[in-house]
Every structure is written in structure tokens, then in C-alpha cells.
N, CA and C atoms as a LAMMPS dump frame, in Angstrom:
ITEM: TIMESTEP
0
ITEM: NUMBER OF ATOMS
426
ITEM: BOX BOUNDS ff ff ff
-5.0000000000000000e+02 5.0000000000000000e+02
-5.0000000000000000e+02 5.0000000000000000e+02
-5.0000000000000000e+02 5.0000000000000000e+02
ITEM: ATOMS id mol type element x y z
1 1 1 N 106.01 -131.888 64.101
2 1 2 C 104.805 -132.681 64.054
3 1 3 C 105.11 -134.129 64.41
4 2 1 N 106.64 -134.504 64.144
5 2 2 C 106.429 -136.045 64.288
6 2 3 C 106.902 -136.36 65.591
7 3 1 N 107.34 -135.372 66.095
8 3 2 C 107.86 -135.136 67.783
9 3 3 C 106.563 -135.303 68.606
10 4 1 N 105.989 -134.753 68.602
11 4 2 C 104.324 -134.718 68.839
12 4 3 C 103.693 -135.874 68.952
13 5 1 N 103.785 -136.45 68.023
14 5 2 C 103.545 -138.362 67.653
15 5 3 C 104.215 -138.858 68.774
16 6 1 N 105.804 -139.168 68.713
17 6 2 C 106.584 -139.925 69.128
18 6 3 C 106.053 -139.538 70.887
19 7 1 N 106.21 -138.265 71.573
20 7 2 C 105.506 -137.66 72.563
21 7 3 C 103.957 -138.562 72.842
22 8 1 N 103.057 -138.58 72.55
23 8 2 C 101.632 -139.056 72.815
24 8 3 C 101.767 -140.383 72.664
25 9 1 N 102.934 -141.243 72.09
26 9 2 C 103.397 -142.709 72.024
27 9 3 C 103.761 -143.297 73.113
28 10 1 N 104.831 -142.606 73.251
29 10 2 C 105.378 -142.41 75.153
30 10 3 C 104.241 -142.114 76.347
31 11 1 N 103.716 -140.938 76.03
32 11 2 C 102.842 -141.294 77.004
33 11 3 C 101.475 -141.887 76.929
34 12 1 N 101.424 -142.455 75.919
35 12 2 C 100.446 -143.611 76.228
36 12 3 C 101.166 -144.996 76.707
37 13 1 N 101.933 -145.153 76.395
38 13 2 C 102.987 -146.232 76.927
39 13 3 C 103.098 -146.232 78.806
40 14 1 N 103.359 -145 79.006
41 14 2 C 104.009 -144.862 80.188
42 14 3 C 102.605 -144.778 81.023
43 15 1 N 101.273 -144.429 80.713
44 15 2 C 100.044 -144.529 81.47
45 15 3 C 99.478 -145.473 81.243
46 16 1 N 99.819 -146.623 80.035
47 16 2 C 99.691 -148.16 80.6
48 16 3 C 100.036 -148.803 81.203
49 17 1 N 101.045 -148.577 82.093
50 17 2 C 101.814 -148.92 83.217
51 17 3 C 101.726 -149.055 84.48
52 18 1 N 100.831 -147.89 84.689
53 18 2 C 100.392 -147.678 85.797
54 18 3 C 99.178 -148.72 85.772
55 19 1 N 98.653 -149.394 86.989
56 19 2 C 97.852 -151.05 87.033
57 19 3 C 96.877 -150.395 88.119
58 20 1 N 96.88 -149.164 88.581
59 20 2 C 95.962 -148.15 89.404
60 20 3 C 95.432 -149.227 90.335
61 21 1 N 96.73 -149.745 91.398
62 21 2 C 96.853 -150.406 92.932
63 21 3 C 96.73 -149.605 93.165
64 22 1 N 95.753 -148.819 94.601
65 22 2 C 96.671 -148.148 95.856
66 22 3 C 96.768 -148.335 96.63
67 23 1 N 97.314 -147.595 98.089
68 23 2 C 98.055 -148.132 99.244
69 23 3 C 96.811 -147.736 99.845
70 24 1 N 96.653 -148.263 101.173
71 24 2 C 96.261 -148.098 102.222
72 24 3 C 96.27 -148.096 103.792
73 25 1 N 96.266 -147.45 104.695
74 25 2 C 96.824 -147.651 105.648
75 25 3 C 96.311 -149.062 106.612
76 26 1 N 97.162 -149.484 107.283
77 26 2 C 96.585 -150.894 107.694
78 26 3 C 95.546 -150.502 108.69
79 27 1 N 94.585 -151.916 109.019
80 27 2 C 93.319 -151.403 109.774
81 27 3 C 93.602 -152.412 111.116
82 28 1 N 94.407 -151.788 112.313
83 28 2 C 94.477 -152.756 113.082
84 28 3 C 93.162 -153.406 114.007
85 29 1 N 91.697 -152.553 114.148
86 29 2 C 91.074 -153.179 114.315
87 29 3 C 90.713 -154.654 114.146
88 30 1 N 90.908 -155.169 112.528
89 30 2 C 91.249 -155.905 112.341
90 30 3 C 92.333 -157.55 112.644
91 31 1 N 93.275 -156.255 113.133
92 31 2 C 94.35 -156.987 113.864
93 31 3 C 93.801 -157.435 115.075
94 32 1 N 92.98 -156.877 115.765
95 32 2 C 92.339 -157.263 117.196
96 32 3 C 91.432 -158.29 116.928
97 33 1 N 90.69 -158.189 116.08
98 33 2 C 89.912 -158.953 115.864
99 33 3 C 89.833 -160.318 115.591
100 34 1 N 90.797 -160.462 114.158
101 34 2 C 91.173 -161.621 113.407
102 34 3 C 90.458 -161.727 112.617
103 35 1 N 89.861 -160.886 111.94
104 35 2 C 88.78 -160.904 110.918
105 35 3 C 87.47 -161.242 111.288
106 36 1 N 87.201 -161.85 112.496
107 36 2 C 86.351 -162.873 113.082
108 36 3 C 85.949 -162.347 114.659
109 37 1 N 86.293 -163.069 115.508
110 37 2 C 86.63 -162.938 117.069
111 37 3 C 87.885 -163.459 117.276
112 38 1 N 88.665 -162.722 118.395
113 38 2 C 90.055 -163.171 118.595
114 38 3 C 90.523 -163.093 120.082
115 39 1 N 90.947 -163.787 120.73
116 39 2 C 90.906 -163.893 122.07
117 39 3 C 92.332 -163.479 122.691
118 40 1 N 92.688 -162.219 123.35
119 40 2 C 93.91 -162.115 123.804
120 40 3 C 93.797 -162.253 125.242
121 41 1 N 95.149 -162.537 126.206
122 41 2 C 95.201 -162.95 127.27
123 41 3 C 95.863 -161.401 127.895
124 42 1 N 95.792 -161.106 129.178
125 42 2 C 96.213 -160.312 129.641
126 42 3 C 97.485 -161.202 130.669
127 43 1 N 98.788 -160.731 130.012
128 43 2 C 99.928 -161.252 130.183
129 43 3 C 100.728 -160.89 131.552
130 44 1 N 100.612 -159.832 131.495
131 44 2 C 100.928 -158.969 132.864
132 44 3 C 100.554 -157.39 132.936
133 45 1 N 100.846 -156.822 133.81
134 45 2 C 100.969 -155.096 134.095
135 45 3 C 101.764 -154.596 134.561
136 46 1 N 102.365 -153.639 134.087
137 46 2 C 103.583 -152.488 134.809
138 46 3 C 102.961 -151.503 135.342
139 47 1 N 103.488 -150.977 136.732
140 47 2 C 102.829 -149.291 136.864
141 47 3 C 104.07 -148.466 136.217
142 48 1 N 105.003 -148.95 136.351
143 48 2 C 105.717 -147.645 135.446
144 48 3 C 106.213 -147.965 134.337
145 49 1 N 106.73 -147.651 133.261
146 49 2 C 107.513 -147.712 132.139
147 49 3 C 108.958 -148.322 132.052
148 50 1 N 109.46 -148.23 132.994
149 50 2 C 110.82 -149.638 132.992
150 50 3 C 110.655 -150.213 134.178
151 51 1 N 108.909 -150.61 134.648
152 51 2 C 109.053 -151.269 135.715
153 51 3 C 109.079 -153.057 135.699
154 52 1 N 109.044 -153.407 136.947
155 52 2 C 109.298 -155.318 136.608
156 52 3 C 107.278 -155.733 136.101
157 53 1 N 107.528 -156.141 134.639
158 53 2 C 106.514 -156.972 134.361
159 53 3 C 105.654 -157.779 135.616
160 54 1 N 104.478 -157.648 136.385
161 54 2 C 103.656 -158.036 137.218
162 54 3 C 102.959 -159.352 136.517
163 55 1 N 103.623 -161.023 136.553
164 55 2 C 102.562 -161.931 135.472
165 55 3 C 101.186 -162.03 136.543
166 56 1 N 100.425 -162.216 135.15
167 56 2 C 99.086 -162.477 135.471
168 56 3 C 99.572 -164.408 135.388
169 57 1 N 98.071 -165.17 135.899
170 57 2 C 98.101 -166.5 136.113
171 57 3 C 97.301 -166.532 134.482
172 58 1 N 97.839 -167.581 133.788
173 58 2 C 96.906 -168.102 132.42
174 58 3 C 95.753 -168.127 132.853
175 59 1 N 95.211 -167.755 131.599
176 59 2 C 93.731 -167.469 131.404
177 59 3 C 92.498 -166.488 132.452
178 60 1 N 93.409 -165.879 133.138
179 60 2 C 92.707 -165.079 134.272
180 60 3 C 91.524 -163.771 134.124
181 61 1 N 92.636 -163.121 133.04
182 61 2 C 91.549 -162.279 132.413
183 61 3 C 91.948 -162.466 130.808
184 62 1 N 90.905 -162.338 130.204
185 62 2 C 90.922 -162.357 129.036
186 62 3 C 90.355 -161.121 128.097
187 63 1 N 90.617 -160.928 126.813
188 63 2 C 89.811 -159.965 126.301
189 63 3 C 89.45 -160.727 124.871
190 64 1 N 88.378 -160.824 124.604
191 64 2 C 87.516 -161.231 122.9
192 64 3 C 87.236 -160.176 122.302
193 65 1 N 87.682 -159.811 121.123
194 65 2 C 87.367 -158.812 120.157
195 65 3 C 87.086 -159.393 119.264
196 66 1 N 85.755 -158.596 118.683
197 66 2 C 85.066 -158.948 117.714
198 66 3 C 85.158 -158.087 116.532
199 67 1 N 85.095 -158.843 115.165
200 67 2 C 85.02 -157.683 114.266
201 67 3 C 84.248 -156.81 114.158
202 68 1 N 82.92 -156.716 115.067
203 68 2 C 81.51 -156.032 114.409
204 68 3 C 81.934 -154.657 115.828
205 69 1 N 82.984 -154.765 116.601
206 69 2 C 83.384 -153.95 117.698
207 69 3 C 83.179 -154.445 119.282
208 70 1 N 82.767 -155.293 119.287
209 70 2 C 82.165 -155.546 120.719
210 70 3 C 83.019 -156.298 121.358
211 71 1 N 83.677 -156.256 122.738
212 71 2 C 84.367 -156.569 123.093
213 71 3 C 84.091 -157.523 124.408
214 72 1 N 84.591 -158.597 124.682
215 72 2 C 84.265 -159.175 126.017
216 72 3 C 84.861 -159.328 127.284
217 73 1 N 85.427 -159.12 128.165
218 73 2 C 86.554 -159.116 129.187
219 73 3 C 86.009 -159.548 130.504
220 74 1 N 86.886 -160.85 130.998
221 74 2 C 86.587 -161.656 132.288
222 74 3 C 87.439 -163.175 132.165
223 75 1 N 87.59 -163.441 133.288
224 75 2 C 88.225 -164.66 133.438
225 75 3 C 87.314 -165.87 132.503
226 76 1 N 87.925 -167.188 132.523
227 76 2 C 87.469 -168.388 131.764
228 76 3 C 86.145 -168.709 132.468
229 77 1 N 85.911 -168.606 133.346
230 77 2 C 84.728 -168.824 134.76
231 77 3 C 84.144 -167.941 133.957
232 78 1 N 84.16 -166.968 134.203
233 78 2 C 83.195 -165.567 133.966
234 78 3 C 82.399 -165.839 132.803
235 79 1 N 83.211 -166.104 131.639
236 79 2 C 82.471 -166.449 130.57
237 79 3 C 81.582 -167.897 130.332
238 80 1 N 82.16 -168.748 130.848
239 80 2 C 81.435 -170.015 131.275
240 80 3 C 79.995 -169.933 131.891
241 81 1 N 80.219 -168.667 133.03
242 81 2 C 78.893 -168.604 133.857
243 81 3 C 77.935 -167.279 132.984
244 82 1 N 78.231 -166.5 132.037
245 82 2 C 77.949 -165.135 131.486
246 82 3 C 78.159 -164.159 132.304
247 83 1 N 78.651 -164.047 133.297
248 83 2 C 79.31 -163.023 134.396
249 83 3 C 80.275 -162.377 133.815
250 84 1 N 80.758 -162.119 132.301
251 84 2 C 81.855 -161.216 132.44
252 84 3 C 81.001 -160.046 131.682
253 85 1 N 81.896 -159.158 131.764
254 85 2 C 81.498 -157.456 131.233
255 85 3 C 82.236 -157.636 129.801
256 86 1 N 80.834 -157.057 129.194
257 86 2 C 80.658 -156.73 127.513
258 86 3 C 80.944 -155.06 127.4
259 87 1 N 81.085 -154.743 125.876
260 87 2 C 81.149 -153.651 125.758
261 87 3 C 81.768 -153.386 124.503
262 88 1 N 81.599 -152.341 123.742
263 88 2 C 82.666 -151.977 122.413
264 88 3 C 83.691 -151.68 122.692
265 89 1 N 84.327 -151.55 121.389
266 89 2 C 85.926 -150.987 121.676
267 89 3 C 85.707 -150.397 120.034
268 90 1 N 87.052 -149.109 120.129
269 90 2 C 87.295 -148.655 118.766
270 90 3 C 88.65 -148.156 118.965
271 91 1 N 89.149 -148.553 117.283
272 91 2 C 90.625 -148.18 117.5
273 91 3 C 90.684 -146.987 116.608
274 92 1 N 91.953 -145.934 117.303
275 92 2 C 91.614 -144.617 116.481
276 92 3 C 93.084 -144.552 116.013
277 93 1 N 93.132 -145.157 114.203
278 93 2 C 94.851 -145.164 113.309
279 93 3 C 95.653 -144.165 113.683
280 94 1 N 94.171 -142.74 113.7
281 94 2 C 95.404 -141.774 113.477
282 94 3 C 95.84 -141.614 114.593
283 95 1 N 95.685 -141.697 116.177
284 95 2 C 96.483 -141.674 117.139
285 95 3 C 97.061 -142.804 118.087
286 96 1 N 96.667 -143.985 117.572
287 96 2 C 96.855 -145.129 117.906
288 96 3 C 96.806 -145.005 119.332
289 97 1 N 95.516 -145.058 119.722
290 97 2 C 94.811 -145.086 120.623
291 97 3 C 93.489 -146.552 120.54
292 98 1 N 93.062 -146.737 121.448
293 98 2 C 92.472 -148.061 122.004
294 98 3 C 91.473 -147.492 122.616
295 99 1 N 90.176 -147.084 122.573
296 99 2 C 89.329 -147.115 123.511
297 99 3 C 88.046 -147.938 124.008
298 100 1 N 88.017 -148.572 124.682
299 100 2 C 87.324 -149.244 125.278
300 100 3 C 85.593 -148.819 126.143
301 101 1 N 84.813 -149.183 126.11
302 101 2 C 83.4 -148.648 126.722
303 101 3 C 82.789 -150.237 127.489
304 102 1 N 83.12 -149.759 128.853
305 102 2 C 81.734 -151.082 129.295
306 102 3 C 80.906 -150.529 130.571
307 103 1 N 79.999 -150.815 129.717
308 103 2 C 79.131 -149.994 131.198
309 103 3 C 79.266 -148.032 130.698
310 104 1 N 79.512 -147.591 131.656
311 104 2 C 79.381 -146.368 132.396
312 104 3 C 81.318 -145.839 132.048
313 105 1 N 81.532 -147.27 131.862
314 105 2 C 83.026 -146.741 131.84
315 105 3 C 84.097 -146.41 131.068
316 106 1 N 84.76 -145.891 130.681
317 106 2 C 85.782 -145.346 129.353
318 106 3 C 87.107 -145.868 129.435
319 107 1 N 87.538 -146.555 129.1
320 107 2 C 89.128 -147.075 129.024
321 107 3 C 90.128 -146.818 127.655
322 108 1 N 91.006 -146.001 127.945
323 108 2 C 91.522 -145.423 126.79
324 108 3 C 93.21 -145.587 127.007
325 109 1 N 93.663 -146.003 125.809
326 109 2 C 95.209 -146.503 126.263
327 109 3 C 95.885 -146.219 125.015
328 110 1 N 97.093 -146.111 124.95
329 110 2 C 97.859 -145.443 123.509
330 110 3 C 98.767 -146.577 123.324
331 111 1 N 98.588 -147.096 121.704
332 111 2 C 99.011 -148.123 121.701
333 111 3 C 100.826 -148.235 121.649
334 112 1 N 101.415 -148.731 122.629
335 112 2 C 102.743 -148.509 122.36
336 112 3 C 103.54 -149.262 121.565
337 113 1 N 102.883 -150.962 121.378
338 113 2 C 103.979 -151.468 120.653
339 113 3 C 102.817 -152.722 119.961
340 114 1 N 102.937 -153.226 118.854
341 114 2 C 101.788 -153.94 118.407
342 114 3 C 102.463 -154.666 117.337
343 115 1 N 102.341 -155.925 118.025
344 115 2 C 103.156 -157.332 117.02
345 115 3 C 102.394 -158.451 116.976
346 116 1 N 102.422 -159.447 116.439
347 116 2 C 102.062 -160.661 116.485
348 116 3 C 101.883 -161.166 117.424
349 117 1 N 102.859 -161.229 118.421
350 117 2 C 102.722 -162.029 119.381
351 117 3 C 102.782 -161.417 120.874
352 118 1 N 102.566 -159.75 120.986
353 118 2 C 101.934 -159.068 121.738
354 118 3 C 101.127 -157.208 121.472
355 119 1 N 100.638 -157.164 122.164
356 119 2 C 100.098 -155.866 122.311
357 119 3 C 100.648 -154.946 123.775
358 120 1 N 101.355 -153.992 123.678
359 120 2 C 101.939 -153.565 125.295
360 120 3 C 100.662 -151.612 124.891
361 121 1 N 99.895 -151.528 125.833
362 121 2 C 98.858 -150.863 126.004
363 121 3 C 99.262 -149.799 127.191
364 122 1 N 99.069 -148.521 127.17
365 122 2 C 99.901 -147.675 128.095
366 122 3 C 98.088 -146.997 128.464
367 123 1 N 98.044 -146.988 129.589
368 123 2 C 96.756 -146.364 130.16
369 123 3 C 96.851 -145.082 129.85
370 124 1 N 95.699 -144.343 129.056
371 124 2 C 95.504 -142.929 129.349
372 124 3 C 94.507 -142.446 130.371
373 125 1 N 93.281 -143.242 130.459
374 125 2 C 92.266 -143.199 130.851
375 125 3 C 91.451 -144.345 131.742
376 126 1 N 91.064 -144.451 132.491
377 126 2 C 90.394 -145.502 133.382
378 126 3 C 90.958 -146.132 134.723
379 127 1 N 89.782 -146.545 135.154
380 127 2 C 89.66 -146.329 136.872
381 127 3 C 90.395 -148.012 137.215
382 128 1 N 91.165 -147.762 137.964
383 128 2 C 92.152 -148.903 138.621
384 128 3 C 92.103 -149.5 137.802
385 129 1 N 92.76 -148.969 136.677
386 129 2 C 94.129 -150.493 135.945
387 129 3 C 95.167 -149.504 135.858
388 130 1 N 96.174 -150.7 135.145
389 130 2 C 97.801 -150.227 136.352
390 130 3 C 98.367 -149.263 134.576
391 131 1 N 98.798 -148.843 134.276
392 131 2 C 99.874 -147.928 133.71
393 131 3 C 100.061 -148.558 132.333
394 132 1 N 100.611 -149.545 132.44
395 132 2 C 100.885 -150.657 130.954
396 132 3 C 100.093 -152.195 131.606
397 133 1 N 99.328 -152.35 129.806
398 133 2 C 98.954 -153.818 129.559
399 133 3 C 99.577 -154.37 128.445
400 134 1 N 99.909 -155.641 129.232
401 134 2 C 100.589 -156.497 128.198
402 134 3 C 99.825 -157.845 127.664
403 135 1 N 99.008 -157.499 126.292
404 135 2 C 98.056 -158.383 125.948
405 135 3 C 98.97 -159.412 124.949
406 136 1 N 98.752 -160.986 125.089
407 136 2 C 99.105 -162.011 123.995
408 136 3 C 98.129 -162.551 123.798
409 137 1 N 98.089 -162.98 122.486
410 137 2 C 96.949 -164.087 122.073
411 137 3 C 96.88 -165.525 123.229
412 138 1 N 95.889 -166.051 123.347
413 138 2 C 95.747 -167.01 124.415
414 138 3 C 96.645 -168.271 123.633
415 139 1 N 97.266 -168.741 124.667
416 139 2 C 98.195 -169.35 124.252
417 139 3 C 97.97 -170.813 125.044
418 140 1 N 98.727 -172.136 124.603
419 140 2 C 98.065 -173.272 125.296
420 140 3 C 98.827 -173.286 126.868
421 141 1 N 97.846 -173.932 127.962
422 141 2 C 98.174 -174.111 129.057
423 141 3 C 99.504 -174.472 129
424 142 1 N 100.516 -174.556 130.576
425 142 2 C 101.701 -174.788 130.575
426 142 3 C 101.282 -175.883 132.04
């Protein structure tokens, strides 16, 4: 009987312990976004997988992601004049995939490598862009 006691002591002890955090998987949408709108630069393109990085010129094309999904893509002009192409985007965790919608059109890319200070984007899907994108946050003129 007093085993019993000492038993239901312990585990009331040991289930006060637990502070019932849990984990969650990260939401890189988010990461695109910035909680807000977040502006990445399109850095260069590869057509193949150990091919020579192709640079783009600063600020040429750009991409704005928004938290609410909507995405904006066009040079600094483009957006200045409202000439660039709108559209959503959604990111899918479980296959870390990227897909993109503007217009009529579907752009779908598997995310290969995703850091702070780039995004490298491998084309699955969509009409003339090159193989890999290499997105950085817009960064100041040089």
C-alpha cells in the first residue's frame, strides 16, 4: 500500500514536468515572405547542375512575396510602371516544392538548398526558364 503512494508521488512529480511545448515543423512560406513582403533578386541561372552560374545584372528581375501568397515578378522598371506579372505562389513542406501561378502559367521547382542568404530553385515545371534559380534577398547596389 505504501509503494502505491510513493508510485502516484513520482508520477505526479514526473507529469509536472512536462511544460506541454510542442515542436513544429518550420513554415518556409514564411521564410519567403518575411512575415510581411520580402523582395528576392534573381542572382543567376544554371542549365545544368554543375554548370557555370549565368549572373543576372542587379535588380533585373526580381521576385516580392507576400505573406497573404501573392507573388510579384519583373524588373525595377516594371514595377515602377505596373507592367510586371502578379500571381500566387505556394510552398508544399512536405516535398519542398515551390509552385508558382501567373496567368495561365504553372512554375514548379524543388527546393534544393534554402539559407539566409540564398534560395538555389531546380525547375520541375515551366516554359523557358533555365534548370536552376539562384534567388538572394535584394541586396544594395555595387
Amino acid at each position: 500500500m505504501k509503494n502505491s503512494w510513493y508510485f502516484s508521488l513520482l508520477l505526479l512529480f514526473l507529469t509536472s514536468c512536462i511544460n506541454g511545448e510542442q515542436t513544429f515543423r518550420a513554415d518556409h512560406t514564411h521564410f519567403l515572405s518575411g512575415g510581411n513582403s520580402k523582395v528576392w533578386m534573381l542572382k543567376g541561372t544554371q542549365q545544368q547542375e554543375q554548370g557555370q552560374l549565368q549572373p543576372n545584372t542587379w535588380g533585373e528581375i526580381l521576385f516580392v512575396f507576400y505573406v497573404t501568397g501573392e507573388v510579384l515578378v519583373g524588373s525595377f522598371g516594371d514595377l515602377d510602371k505596373g507592367a510586371y506579372d502578379k500571381g500566387h505562389f505556394k510552398f508544399h513542406e512536405n516535398r519542398d516544392e515551390l509552385t508558382i501561378y501567373i496567368g495561365k502559367e504553372k512554375w514548379t521547382f524543388k527546393v534544393q538548398s534554402l539559407q539566409d542568404e540564398q534560395i538555389v530553385l531546380k525547375t520541375l515545371k515551366g516554359k523557358d526558364l533555365a534548370r536552376y534559380l539562384h534567388l538572394v534577398p535584394l541586396s544594395l547596389p555595387r
